[in-house]
C-alpha positions as CSV (number, residue, x, y, z in Angstrom):
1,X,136.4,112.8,100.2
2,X,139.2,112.3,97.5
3,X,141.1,114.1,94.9
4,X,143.9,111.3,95.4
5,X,145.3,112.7,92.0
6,X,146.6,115.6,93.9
7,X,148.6,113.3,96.6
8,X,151.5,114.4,95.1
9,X,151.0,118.2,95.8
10,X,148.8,118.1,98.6
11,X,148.9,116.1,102.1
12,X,145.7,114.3,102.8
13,X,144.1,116.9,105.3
14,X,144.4,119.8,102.7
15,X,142.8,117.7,100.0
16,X,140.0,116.9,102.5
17,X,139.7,120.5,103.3
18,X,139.9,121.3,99.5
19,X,137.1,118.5,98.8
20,X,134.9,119.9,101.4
21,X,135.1,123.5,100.6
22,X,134.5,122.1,96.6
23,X,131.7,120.3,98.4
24,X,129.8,123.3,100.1
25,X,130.2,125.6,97.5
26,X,128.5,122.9,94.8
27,X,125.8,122.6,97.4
28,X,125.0,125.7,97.6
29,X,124.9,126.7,93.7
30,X,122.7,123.4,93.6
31,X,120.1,124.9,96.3
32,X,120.3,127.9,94.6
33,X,118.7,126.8,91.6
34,X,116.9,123.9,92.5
35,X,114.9,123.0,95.3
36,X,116.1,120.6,98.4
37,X,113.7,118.0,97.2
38,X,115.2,118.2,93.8
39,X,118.7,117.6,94.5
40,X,120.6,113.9,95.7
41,X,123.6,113.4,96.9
42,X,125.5,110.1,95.7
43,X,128.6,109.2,98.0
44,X,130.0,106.7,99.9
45,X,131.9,109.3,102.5
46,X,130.3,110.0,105.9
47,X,130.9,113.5,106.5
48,X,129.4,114.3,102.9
49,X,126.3,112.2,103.8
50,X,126.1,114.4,107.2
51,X,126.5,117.7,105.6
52,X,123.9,116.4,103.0
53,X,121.6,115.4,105.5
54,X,121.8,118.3,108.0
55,X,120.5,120.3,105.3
56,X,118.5,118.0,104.4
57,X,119.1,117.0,100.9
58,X,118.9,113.2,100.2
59,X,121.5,111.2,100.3
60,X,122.1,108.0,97.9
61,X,125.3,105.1,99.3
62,X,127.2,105.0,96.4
63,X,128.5,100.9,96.5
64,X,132.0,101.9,96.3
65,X,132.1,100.4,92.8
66,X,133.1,103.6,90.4
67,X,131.2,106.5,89.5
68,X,128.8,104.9,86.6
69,X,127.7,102.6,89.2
70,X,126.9,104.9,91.7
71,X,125.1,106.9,89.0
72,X,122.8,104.0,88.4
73,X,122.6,103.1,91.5
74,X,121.0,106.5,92.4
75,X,119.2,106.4,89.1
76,X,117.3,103.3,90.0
77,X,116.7,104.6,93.4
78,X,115.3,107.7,92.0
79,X,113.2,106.1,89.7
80,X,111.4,103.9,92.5
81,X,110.8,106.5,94.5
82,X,107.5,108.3,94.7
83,X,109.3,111.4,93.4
84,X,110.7,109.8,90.1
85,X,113.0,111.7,88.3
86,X,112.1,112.5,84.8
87,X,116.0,113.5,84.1
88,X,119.0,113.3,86.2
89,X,121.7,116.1,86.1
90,X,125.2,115.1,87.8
91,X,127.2,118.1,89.3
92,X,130.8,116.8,90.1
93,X,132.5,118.6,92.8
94,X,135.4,120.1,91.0
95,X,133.7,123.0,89.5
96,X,135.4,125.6,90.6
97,X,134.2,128.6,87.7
98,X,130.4,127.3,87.8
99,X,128.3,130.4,88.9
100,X,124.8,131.3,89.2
């Protein structure tokens, strides 16, 4: 998890402490209005995948190539699933006012 914009305030285990807590509490207003079989997770970072997984949400590899790739990656993969998507919303992280 990133936020390598704030490396100049914050050392790298607070802004992978900040990313995870932005992280959880995203996850959860997700689950809160949609259901576990409606919501993906697009990354590339392992303990994000886990955390995804353990609560079992879906999980697409983002290639590592920028976001708007790893948006269509997970679009595609979406779409050829047996569950297409009809629309796609995309919930950064960084939300921190977004409430129920």
């Amino acid at each position: 998890m990133g936020k390598s914009r704030l490396a100049a305030c914050l050392e790298s285990v607070s802004r992978q402490e900040l990313c995870r807590s932005l992280f959880v509490r995203t996850l959860d207003l997700a689950m809160r209005a949609f259901s576990r079989q409606q919501i993906c997770v697009v990354t590339n970072d392992a303990d994000a995948i886990a955390l995804a997984r353990s609560l079992s949400i879906e999980c697409v590899i983002d290639p590592g190539k920028g976001l708007n790739e790893g948006l269509e990656t997970a679009r595609r993969d979406l779409l050829s699933a047996t569950r297409a998507a009809g629309a796609i919303m995309v919930l950064p992280i960084d939300l921190p006012y977004a409430d129920e």
